[in-house]
N, C-alpha and C positions, 0 to 999 in steps of 0.2 A: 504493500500500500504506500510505503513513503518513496518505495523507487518509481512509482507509478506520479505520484504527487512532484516529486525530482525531474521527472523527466521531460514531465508535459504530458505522459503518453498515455491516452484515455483510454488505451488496450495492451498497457502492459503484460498482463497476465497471461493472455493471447498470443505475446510474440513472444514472451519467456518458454512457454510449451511448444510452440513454433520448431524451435531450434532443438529440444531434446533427442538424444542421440544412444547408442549404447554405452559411449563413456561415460554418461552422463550420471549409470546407474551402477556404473563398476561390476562387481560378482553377478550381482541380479541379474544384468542385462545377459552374462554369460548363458547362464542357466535357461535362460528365454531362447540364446537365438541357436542352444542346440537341440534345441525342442522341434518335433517332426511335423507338427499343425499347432495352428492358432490355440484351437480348446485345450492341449497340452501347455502351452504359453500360458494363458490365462490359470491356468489351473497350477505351473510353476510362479507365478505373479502370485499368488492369494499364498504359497507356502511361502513364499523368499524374500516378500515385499516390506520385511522389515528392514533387509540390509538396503537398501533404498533409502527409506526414508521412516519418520513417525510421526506423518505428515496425515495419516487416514489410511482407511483400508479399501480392498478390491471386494465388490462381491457381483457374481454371472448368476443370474436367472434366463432361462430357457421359454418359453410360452408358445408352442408350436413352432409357427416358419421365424416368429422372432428373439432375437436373445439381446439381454438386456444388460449392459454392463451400468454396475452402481460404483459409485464412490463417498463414501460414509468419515466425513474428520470428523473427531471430536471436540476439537479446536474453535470451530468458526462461533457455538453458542456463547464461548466467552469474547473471544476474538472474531465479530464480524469482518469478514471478507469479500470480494469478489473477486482479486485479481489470482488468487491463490485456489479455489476452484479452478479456474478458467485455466491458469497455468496449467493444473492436470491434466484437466481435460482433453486440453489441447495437444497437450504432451503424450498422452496415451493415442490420439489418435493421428499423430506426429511420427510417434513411434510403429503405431499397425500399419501404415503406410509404408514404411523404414523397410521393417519387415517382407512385406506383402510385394515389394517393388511395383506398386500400383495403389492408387487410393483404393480404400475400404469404403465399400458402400453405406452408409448414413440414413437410418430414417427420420433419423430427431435427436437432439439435444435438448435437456429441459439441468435449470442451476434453482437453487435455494434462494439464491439474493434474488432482488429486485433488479429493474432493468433500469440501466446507469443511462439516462437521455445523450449523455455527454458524448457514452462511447459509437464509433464506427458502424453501423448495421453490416456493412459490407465485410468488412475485417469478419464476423462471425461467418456472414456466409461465402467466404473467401477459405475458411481454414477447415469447416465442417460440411460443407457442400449441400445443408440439411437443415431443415426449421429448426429454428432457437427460443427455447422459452421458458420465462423468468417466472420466482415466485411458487416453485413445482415442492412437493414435498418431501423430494430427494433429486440431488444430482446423478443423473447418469445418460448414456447414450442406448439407445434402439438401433440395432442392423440387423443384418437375414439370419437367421441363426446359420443358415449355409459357409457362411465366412468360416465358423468354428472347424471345418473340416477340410479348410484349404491348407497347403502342407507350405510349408514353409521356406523359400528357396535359400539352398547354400547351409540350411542346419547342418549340422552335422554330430548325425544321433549316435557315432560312437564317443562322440567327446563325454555327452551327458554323465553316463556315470560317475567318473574324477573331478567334473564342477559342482555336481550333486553332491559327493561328498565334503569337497570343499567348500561347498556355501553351506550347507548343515553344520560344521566345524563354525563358520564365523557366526549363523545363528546360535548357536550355545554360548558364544561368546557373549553375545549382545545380552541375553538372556542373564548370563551369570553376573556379568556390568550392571544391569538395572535394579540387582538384587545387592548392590553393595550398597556399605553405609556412606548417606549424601556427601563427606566431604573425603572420603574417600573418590568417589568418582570426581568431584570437582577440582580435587588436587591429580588426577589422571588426566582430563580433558586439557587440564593447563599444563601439564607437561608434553601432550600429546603435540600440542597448539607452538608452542615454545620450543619443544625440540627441532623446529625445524630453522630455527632461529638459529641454531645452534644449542652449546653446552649452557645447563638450567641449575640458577645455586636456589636453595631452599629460600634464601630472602627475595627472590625475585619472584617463588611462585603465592609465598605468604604474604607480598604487595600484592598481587595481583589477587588474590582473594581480601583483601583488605585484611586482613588478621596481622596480629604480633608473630614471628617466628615460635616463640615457646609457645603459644595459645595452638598455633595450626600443629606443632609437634603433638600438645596434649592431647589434641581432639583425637590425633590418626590412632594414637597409641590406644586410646579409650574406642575405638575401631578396631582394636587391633590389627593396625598396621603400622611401617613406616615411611617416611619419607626417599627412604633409601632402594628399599622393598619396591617403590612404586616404579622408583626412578628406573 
């Protein structure tokens, strides 16, 4: 919202999804493009899409010839948004495109917010090729359910296994991280952050969380951990 307000651009959200790519998702995208069809994709998306992001979740309903992709953050009731939807959105159908080497057919896009007067009409129907409409009780996109069984060019479904295991290894990671004690992880994110900076002395990361050296030392220990440990 504030790069959106920065920039002037009254469909940031729109061209930020525009551009997503499989760098973009690291491991995840891995796991995605050696997947042999879409409905395997989607269905490695809803296991993997943590290493991604903790931005919301994936969920595919089926209703005869149509299938219905949802996108559920939990984020937007405290933090209203629009450019952050739309960023998705855009992104995941940025990316089926990627994929498909051809656009994905579109029956509709429907978002949660309200509709922004200010923003482009054209820009929505420039990126989704398909009625757009605001105000819906959930965001997500409508296509053929047929797409789900188009196979996917250039996968390559012997890789799958060894990314499989490998992004399962960094899912228990993440898992075992969000299960530490809070200032244990936030003395990890700022070393994480800072190692790349270079060598990190304990009064740089005890600034940077605003604490005394001895105070950030007591906490980790009463965590038990240490500073040293982390490093």
């Amino acid at each position: 919202e504030q790069a959106a307000r920065a920039t002037g651009d009254t469909c940031f959200g729109l061209h930020v999804g525009e551009r997503m790519r499989p760098s973009t998702f690291a491991t995840y995208s891995h796991v995605v493009l050696s997947s042999p069809s879409f409905a395997e994709a989607v269905a490695q998306t809803q296991r993997f899409e943590g290493l991604a992001h903790d931005l919301g979740r994936t969920e595919l309903l089926v209703e005869g010839d149509v299938a219905i992709y949802r996108w559920h953050c939990p984020w937007l009731a405290e933090h209203p948004s629009r450019h952050l939807p739309e960023s998705v959105m855009a992104g995941i159908i940025s990316f089926a495109n990627w994929l498909a080497c051809a656009p994905i057919p579109v029956f509709s896009v429907a978002f949660v917010h309200p509709v922004d007067l200010a923003a482009d009409p054209t820009e929505y129907a420039r990126l989704f090729g398909a009625p757009v409409s605001f105000g819906a009780t959930v965001t997500e996109a409508r296509f053929p359910a047929s797409v789900l069984a188009i196979s996917i060019p250039n996968a390559d479904a012997r890789l799958f296994p060894l990314i499989e295991r490998h992004a399962e290894q960094q899912m228990q990671q993440r898992l075992r991280e969000t299960q530490m004690p809070p200032i244990v992880r936030a003395v990890r994110e700022c070393l994480i952050a800072q190692l790349a900076q270079g060598r990190v002395r304990v009064s740089e990361v005890a600034a940077a969380l605003g604490l005394p050296v001895r105070t950030l030392q007591r906490k980790l220990t009463d965590a038990g951990a240490s500073y040293a440990q982390l490093l």
